[in-house]
N, C-alpha and C positions, 0 to 999 in steps of 0.2 A: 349513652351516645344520644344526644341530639343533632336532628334533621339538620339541624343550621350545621351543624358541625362535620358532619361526614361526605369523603367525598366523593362525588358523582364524574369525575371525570371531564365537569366540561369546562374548563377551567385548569392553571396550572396547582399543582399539591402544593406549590409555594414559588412565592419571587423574590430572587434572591439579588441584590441593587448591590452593586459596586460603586460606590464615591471616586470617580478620579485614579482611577486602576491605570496604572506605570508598566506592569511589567506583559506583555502579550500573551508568553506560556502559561501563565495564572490566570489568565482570562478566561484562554481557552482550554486549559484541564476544567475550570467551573465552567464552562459551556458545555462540556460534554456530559458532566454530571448531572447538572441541569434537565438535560436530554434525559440521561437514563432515569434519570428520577420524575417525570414529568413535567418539569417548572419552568417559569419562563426567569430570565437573563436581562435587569435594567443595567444598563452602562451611563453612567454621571459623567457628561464632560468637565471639565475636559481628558482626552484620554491620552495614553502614553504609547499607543499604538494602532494602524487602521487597521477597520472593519470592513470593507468593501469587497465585495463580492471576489474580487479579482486578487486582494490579499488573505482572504480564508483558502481561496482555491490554493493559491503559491505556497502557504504552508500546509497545505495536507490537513485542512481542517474540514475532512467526508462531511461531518454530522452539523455542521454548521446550517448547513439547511433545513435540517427539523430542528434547530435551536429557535426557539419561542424569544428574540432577542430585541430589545428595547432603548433605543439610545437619545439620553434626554440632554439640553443643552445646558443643564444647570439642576441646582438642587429641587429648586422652587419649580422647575418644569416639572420635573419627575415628581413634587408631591401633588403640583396642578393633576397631571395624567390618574392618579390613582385617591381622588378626594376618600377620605373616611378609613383609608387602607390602614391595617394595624400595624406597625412597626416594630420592631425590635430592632435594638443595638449591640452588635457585640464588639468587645471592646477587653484590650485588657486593661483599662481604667476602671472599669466595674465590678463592684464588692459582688454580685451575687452570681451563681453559675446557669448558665442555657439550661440545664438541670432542672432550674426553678422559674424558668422562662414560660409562660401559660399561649405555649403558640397554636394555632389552630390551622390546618388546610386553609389554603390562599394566603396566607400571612407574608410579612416581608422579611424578610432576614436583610439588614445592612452593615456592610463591610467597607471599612477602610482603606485607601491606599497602601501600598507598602511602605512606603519611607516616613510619611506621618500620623496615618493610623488616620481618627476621623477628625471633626474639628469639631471643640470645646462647644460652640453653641450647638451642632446637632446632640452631642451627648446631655447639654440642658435640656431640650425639647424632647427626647425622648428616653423613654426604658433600655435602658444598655444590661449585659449577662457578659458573661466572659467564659470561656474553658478553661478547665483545670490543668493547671498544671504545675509543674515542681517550684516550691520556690525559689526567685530570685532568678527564672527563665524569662527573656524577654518581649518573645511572641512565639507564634507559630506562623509559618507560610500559610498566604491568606487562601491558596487555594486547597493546603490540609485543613486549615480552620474551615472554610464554607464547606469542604464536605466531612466532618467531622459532627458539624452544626446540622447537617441537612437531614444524617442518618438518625442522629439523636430524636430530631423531629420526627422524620418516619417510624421511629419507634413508639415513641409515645401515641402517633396515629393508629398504627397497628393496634397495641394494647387498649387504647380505646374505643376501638371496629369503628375507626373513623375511613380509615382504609383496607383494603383487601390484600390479599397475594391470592393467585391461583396457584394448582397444583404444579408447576415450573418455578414457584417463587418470583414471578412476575408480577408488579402492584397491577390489582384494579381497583375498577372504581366499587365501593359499598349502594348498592340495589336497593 
């Protein structure tokens, strides 16, 4: 483990950027994951649903308020917002799996819309991984993909005392 690598808590364990997110209840099952996982929440306009304090309340969205949530008006805003930020893509357009994905605490995880998945120049510009899955299966629901993606990461964190758990199984931060 390296310094640079482990993490300290002040900061999210990872952010995880929606491109153009359509459906509201995928939004918000990945906001609440987000939460339990430590991480903050970009949203890429345009979106397919509001966010306004008054439509999280209407839906029963409690934990909306400790969601770390980020809403940028375009791609190029949200890379402005986070210059040097590492990226990954996932993607089932991409040969190699999150498995062999080299992500680190803070890193970004990006996800695709539902109906068109991401667009062809983001996947030129950056590292794209995929999940496994059967062949000849289409996708997975983007909100079992990001946390399917998220734990995988926490795993590999753990394994290399990038992050903690206390004796409740609750992450902390590595001292």
């Amino acid at each position: 483990m390296t310094t640079a690598e482990a993490w300290r808590g002040d900061g999210p364990l990872l952010n995880i950027v929606l491109h153009e997110p359509e459906i509201p209840n995928n939004a918000g099952n990945i906001g609440r994951t987000c939460v339990a996982l430590c991480s903050s929440l970009h949203l890429i306009e345009p979106l397919g649903f509001d966010v306004s304090e008054k439509a999280c309340r209407r839906a029963g969205l409690d934990y909306w308020p400790r969601l770390d949530v980020h809403t940028h008006p375009s791609w190029g805003a949200y890379e402005r917002s986070a210059p040097g930020a590492r990226r990954w893509l996932l993607s089932t357009k991409a040969d190699q799996t999150v498995y062999e994905a080299p992500i680190r605490p803070g890193d970004h995880l990006v996800f695709g819309c539902e109906s068109r998945g991401l667009p062809a120049d983001l996947l030129a510009s950056y590292p794209s991984f995929r999940l496994p899955m059967a062949p000849g299966e289409r996708s997975l629901n983007v909100s079992t993909a990001v946390c399917a993606a998220m734990y995988v990461a926490l795993q590999r964190f753990l394994g290399c005392g990038w992050v903690g758990l206390d004796n409740h199984g609750s992450i902390e931060p590595v001292s």
